[in-house]
C-alpha positions as CSV (number, residue, x, y, z in Angstrom):
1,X,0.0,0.0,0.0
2,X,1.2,3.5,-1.0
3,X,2.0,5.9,1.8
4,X,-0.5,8.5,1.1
5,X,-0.8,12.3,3.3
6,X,-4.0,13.6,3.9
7,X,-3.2,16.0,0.8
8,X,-2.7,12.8,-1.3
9,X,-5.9,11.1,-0.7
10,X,-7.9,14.9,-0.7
11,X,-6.6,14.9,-4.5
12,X,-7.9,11.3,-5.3
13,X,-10.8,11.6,-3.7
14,X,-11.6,15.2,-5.2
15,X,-11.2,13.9,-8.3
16,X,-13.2,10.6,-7.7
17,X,-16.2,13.3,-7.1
18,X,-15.6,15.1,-10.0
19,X,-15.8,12.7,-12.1
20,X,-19.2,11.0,-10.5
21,X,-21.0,14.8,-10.6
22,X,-19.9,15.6,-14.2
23,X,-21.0,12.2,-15.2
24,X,-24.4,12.5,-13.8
25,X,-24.5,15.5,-15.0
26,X,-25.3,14.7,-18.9
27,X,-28.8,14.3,-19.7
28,X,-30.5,11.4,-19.7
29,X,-30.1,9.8,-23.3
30,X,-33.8,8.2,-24.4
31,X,-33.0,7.7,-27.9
32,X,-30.6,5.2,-28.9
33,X,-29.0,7.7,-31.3
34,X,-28.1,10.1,-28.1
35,X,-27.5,6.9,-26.2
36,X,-24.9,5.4,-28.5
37,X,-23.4,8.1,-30.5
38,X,-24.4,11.4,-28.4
39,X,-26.9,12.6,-31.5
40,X,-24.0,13.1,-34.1
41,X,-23.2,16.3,-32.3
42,X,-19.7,16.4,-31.1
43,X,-17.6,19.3,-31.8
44,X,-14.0,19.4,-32.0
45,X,-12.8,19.9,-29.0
46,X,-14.4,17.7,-26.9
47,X,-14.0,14.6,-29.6
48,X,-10.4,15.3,-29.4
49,X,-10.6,15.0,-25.5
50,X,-12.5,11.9,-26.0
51,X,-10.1,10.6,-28.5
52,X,-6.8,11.2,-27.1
53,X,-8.5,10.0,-23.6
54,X,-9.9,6.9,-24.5
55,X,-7.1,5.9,-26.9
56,X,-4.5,5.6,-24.1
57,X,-5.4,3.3,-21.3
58,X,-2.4,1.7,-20.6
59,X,-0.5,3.7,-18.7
60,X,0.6,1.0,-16.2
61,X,1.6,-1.4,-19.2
62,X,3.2,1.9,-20.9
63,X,5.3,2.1,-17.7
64,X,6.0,-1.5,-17.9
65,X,7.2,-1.8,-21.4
66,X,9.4,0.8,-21.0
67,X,10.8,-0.1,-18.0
68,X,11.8,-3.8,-19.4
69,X,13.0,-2.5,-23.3
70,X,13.6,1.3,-23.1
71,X,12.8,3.4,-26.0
72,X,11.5,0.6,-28.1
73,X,8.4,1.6,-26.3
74,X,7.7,4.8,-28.5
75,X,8.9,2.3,-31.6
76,X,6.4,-0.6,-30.5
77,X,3.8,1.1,-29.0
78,X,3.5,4.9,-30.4
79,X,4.7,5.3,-33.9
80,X,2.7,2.1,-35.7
81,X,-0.1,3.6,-34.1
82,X,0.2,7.5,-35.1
83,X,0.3,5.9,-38.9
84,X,-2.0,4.0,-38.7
85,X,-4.3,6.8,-37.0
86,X,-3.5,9.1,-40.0
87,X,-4.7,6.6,-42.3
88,X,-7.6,6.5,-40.5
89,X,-8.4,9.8,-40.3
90,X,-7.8,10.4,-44.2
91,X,-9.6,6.8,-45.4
92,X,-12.1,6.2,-43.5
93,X,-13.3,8.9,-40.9
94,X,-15.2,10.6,-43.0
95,X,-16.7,7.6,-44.9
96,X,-17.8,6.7,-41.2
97,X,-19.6,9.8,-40.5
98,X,-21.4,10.2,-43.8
99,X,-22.9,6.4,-43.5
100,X,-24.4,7.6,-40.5
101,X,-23.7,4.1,-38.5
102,X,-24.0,3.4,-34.8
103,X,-21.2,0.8,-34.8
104,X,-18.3,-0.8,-37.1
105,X,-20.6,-4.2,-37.3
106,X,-23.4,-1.8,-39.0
107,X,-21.0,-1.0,-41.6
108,X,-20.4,-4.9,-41.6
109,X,-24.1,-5.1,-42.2
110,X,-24.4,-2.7,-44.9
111,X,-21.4,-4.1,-47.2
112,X,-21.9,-7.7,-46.6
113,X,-25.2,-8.8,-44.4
114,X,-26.5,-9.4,-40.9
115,X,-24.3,-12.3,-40.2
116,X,-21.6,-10.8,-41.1
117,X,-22.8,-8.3,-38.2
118,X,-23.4,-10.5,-35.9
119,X,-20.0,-12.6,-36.4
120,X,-18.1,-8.5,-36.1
121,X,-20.1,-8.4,-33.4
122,X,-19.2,-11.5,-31.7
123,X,-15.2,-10.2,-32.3
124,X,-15.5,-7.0,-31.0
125,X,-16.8,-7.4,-28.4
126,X,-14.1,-9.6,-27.4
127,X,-11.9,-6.8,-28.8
128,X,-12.9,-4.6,-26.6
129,X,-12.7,-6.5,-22.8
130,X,-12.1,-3.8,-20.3
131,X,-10.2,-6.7,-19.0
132,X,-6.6,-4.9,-19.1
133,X,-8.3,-1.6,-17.8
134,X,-9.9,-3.2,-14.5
135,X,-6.9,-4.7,-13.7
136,X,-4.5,-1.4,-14.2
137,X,-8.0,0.3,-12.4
138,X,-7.6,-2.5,-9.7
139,X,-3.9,-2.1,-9.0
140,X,-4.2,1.4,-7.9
141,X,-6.6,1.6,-6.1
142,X,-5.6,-1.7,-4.2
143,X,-2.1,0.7,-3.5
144,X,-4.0,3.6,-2.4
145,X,-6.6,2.2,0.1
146,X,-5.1,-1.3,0.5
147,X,-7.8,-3.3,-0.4
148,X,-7.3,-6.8,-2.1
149,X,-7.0,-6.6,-5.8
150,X,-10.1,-8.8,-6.3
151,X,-12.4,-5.5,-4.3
152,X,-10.6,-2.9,-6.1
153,X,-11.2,-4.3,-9.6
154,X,-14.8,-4.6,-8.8
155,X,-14.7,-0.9,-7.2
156,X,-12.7,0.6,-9.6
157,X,-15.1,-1.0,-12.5
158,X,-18.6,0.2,-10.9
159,X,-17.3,3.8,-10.4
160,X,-16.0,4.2,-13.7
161,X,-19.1,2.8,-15.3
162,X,-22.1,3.4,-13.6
163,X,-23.2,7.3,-14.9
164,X,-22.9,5.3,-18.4
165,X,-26.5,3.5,-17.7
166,X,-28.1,6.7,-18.0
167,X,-25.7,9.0,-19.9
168,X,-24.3,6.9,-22.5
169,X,-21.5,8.2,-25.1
170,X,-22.8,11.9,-23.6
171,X,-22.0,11.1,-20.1
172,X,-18.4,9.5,-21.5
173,X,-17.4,12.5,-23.4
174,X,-18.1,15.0,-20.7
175,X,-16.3,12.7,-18.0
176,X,-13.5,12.2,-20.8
177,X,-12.8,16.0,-21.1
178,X,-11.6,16.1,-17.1
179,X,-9.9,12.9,-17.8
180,X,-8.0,14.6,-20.7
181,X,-6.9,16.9,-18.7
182,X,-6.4,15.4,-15.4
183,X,-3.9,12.9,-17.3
184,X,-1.9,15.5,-18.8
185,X,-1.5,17.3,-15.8
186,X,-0.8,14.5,-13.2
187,X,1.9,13.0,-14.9
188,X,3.6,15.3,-16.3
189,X,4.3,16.4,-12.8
190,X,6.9,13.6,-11.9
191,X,9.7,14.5,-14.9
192,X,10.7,17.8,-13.0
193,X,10.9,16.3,-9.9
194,X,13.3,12.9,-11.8
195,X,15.6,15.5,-13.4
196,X,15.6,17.9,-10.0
197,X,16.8,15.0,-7.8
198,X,18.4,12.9,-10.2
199,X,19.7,15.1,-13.0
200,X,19.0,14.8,-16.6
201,X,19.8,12.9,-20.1
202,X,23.6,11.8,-18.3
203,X,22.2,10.3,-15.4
204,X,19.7,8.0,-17.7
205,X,22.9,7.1,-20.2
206,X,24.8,6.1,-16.9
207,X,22.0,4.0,-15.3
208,X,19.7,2.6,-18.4
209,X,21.1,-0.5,-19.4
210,X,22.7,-0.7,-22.8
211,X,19.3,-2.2,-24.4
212,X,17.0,0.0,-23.5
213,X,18.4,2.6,-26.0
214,X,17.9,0.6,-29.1
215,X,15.1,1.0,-31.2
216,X,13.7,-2.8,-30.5
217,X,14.5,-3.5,-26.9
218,X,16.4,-6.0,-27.9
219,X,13.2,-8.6,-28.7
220,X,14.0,-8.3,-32.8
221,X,12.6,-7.5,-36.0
222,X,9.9,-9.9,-36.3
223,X,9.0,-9.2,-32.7
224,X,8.6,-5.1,-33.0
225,X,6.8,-5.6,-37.3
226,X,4.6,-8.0,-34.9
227,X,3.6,-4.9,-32.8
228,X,3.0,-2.9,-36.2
229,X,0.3,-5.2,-37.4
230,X,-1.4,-5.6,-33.8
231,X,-1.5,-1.6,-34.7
232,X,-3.5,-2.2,-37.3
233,X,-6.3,-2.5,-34.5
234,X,-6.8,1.2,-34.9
235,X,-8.3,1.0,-38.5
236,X,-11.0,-1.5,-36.7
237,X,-11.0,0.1,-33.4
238,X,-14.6,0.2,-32.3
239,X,-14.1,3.3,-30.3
240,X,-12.5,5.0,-33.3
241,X,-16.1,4.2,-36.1
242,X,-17.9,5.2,-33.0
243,X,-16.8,8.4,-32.0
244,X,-16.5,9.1,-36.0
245,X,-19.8,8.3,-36.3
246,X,-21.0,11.0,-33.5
247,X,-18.4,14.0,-34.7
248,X,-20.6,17.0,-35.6
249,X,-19.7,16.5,-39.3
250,X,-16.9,14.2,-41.9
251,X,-14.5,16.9,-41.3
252,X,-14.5,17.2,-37.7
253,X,-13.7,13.4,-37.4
254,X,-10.9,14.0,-39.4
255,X,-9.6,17.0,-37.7
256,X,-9.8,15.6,-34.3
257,X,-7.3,12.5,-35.1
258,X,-5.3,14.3,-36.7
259,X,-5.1,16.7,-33.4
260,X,-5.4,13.7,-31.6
261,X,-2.1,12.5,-33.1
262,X,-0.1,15.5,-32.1
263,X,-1.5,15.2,-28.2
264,X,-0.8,11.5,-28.4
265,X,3.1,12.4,-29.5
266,X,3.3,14.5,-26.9
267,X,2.3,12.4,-24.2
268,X,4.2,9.8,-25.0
269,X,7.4,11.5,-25.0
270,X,6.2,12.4,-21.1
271,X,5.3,8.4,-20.6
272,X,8.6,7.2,-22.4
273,X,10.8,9.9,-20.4
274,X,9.1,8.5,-17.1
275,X,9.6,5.1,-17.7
276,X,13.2,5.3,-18.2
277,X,13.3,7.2,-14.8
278,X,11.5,4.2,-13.4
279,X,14.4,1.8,-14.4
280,X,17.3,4.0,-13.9
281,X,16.0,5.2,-10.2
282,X,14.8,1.8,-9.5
283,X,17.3,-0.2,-11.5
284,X,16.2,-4.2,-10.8
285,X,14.2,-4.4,-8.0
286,X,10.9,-4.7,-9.5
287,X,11.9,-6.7,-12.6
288,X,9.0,-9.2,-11.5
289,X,6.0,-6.6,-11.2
290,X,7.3,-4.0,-13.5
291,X,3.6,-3.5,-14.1
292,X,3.7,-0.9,-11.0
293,X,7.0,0.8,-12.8
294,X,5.3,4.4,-12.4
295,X,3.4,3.6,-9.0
296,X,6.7,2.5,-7.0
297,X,8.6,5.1,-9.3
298,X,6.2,8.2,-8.0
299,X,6.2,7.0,-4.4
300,X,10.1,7.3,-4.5
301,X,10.7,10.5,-5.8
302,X,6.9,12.8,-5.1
303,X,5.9,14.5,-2.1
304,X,2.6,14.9,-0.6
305,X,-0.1,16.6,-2.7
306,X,2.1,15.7,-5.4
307,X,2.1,11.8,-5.1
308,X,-1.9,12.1,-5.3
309,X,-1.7,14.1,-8.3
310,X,0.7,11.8,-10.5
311,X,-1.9,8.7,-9.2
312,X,-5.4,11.1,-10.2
313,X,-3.1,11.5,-13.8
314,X,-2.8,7.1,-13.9
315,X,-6.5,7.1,-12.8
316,X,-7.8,9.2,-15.2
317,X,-6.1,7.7,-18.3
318,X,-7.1,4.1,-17.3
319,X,-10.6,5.1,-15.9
320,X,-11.2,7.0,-19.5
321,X,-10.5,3.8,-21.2
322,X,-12.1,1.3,-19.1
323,X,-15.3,3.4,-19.4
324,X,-15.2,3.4,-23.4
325,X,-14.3,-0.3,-23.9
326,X,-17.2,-1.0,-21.3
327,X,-19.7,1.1,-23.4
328,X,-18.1,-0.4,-26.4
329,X,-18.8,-3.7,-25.2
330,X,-22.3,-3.2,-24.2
331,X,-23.1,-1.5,-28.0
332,X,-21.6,-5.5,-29.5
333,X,-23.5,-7.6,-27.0
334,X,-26.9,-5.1,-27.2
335,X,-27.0,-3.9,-30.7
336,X,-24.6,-5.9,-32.7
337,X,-25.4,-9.3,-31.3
338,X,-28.6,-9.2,-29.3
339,X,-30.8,-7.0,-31.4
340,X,-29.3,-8.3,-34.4
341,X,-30.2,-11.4,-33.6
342,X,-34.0,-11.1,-32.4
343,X,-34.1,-9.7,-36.5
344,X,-37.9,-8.6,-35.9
345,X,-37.4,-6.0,-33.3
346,X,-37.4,-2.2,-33.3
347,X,-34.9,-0.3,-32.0
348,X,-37.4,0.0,-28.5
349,X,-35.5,-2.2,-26.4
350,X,-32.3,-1.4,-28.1
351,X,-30.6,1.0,-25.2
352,X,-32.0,-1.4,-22.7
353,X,-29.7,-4.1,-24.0
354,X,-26.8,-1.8,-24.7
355,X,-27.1,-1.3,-20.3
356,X,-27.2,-5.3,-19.7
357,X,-23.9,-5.4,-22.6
358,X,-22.7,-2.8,-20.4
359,X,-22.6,-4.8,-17.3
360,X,-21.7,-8.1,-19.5
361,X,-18.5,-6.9,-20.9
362,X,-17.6,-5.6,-17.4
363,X,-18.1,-8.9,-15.3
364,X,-16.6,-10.8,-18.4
365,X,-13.0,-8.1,-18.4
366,X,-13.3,-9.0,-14.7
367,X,-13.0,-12.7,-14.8
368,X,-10.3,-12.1,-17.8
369,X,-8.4,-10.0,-15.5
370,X,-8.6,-12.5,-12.4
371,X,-6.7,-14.9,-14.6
372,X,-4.7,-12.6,-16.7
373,X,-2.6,-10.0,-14.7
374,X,-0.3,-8.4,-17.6
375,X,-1.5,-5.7,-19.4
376,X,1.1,-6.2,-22.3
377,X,-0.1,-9.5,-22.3
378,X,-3.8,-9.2,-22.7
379,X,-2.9,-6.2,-25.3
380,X,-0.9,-8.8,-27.8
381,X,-2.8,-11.5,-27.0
382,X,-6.2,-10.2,-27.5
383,X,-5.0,-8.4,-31.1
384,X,-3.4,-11.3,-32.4
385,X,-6.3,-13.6,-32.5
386,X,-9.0,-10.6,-33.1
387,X,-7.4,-8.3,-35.4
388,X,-6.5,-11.1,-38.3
389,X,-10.6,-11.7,-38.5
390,X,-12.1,-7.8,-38.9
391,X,-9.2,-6.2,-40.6
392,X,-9.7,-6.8,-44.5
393,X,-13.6,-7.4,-44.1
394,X,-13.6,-4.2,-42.5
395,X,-11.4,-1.8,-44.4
396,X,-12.4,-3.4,-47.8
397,X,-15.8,-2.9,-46.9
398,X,-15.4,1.3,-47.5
399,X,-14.2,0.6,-51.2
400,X,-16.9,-0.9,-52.9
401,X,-15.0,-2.5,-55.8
402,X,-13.1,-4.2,-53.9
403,X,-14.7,-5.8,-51.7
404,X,-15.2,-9.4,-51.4
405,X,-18.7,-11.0,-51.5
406,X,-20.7,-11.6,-48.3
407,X,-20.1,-15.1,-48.0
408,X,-16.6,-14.7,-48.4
409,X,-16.0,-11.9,-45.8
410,X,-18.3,-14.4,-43.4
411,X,-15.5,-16.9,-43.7
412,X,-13.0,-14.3,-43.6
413,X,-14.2,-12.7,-40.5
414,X,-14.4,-16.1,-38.5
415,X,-11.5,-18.0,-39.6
416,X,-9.2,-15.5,-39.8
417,X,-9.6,-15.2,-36.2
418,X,-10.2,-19.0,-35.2
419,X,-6.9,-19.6,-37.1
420,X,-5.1,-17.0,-34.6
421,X,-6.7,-18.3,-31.6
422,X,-6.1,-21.6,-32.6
423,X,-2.3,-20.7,-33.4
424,X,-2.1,-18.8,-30.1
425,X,-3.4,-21.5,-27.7
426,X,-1.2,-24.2,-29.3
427,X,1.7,-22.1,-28.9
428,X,1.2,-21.2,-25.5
429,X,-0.3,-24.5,-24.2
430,X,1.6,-27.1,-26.2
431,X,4.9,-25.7,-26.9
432,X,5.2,-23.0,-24.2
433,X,5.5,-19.8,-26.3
434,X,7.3,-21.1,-29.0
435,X,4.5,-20.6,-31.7
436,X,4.5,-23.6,-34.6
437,X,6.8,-22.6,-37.2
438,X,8.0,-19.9,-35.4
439,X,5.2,-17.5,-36.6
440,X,3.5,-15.1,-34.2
441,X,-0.9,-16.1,-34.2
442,X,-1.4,-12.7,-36.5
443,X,0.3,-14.1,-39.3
444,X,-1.1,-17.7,-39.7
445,X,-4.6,-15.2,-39.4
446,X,-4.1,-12.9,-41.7
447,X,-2.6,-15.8,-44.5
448,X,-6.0,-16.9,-44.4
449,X,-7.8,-13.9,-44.9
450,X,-6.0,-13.3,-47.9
451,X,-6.0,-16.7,-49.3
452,X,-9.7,-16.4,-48.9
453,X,-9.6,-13.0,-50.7
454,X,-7.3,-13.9,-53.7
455,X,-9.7,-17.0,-54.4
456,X,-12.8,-14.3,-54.3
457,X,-10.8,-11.9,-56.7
458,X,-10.0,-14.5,-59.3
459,X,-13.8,-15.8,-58.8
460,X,-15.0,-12.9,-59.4
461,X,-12.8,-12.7,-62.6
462,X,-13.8,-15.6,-63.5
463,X,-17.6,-14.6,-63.5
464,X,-16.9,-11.3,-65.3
465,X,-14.9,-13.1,-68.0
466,X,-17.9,-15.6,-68.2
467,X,-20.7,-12.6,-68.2
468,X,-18.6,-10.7,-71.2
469,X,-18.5,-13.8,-73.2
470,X,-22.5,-14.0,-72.7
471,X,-22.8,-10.9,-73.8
């Protein structure tokens, strides 16, 4: 348990407050076009706060990444993801907002047919488990009141979600604008205190081991072009098609990536900068648990008032993502399973089931959590057997003349991901993390997909070339 002063847990528990009132505070969101995607009126500013908020949850696995390989944390984690983003804001942002969707399995729906929805559906919500986020949620707040992990997980998962059952992606965005800043401000706090009792850019060359300042940690090419395709989970991020699909207009999703991108760059170069702080300070003492790199890090070198800051900053960017992928969550099992799948309804009953996904995908990331208790491991795992299924199908699905028929992106969508999963659990199971043929579980994945592709292309040829002699 962290040694908190009275100033320490008056900042937390400010800040807990704040975030409780301001939630409640959003009106209560009757239709499920204010419930899911907040009318299609968000302006600029506050989808950039949203964005850059809910985009960077793992603080405690940032902190732990770079504490284990160094710099290859802005290589691995931050720069496959700012291209990626780009694309995505030039592609497909404002394709997203003129389709007027709810979710990415609509647009699923619209190029290729409801089972195709329900199957996206199906994968993202597994996508998006708050799993990593409850435990990261759990681990701080088990070091700031000393509660079991088990408690705090639970805690930390009710107060972060519960003004979403009336709110919805209105209540998120409002809570996500004090989150936005709360993170920015809390930890950027600790780097003047590292270089004022430390020193600067010598004392990190003279304490980092030689590793952490190449640009792949030492883990290898494959390992770090591995990390670039899991990346590739931003052009079918859920939370990126919905909060496209509720900018104000096609150009205001575009904008607020591209802003988003600049914030993002900026905060990593704070995150990156602290984490080699946490490894020169604390050297190899927590080589084991380098998940609480930044909490063990800030309770060496803050003060009072100060300490409780830097852990409201870790709260707020975990809290912000836990609440989305929760929301996220509830819109796959409600909408895009659900509803899909009891075809003759109206949308009546459609927020009522987005609330019960809600609590779903919460107790689901909770049991994940229990079993799983790395947040870089949930993160590769979870986009190496997901990502290989909704990437093509999905991105193919904006250019109409290229994409594949429905049946095809069916099989696409499923195996490409069983394949992973399959490849994944064999690897770690049967031959204890050394993957069959040495392959990471994207790249069996994504082999299929485009097997199953080329085969639709040259079919397709094949019935062109067969119409034109007809004709």
């Amino acid at each position: 348990m962290v040694r908190f002063a009275a100033a320490d847990y008056v900042v937390v528990l400010v800040f807990l407050i704040i975030v409780l009132v301001v939630g409640f505070s959003a009106k209560r969101a009757a239709r499920s076009l204010d419930y899911i995607v907040a009318g299609r009126a968000v302006t600029l500013p506050a989808l950039v706060a949203t964005l850059v908020a809910t985009w960077y949850g793992g603080i405690l696995g940032i902190g732990e990444y770079t504490y284990q390989y160094g710099i290859s944390n802005w290589v691995v984690l931050g720069l496959p993801y700012y291209i990626f983003a780009i694309l995505f804001a030039y592609l497909l942002a404002p394709h997203i907002r003129e389709a007027a969707t709810y979710s990415l399995a609509d647009r699923l729906a619209q190029s290729y047919g409801r089972w195709a929805a329900i199957v996206g559906g199906v994968l993202t919500f597994i996508l998006v488990t708050p799993a990593p986020y409850l435990l990261m949620m759990g681990l701080l707040l088990s070091r700031i009141f000393g509660l079991n992990l088990i408690a705090c997980m639970a805690i930390g998962g009710a107060v972060s979600t519960i003004y979403l059952y009336r709110g919805g992606l209105g209540a998120d965005i409002r809570v996500n604008i004090v989150q936005f800043l709360a993170m920015y401000i809390g930890i950027a706090v600790i780097i003047p205190f590292c270089i004022a009792k430390y020193g600067g850019l010598g004392f990190l060359r003279a304490n980092l081991p030689q590793g952490h300042w190449t640009w792949d940690g030492g883990n290898g090419t494959l390992y770090v072009i591995s990390w670039f395709f899991i990346a590739l989970w931003t052009l079918v991020d859920p939370g990126f098609h919905q909060r496209a699909a509720a900018a104000k207009d096609p150009m205001v999703a575009k904008k607020a990536i591209l802003w988003s991108v600049l914030l993002w760059f900026v905060f990593d170069l704070i995150t990156t900068t602290a984490g080699l702080y946490s490894r020169a300070i604390l050297r190899d003492e927590i080589v084991s648990d380098a998940t609480n790199a930044f909490p063990i890090l800030a309770e060496r070198v803050l003060t009072p008032g100060f300490l409780g800051l830097f852990y409201v900053g870790m709260a707020a960017t975990v809290m912000s993502t836990l609440v989305s992928y929760a929301f996220l969550g509830g819109v796959a099992f409600g909408r895009d399973i659900v509803w899909r799948l009891r075809a003759q309804e109206t949308e009546d009953r459609l927020n009522r089931y987005t609330r019960v996904g809600i609590l779903v995908a919460t107790v689901a990331g909770f049991i994940i959590a229990y079993y799983v208790r790395s947040v870089v491991e949930l993160w590769f795992s979870l986009g190496s057997c997901i990502i290989p299924g909704l990437l093509l199908p999905v991105v193919l699905s904006f250019f109409p003349r290229l994409r594949p028929m429905p049946k095809t992106a069916l099989a696409m969508l499923f195996l490409g991901s069983v394949t992973s999963t399959i490849w994944f659990i064999w690897g770690t199971l049967e031959m204890a993390g050394a993957y069959p043929l040495g392959l990471l579980p994207m790249y069996p994945g994504l082999l299929v997909t485009l097997l199953l592709y080329a085969a639709d292309r040259m079919s397709a040829g094949g019935r062109r070339k067969a119409a034109e002699r007809l004709a």
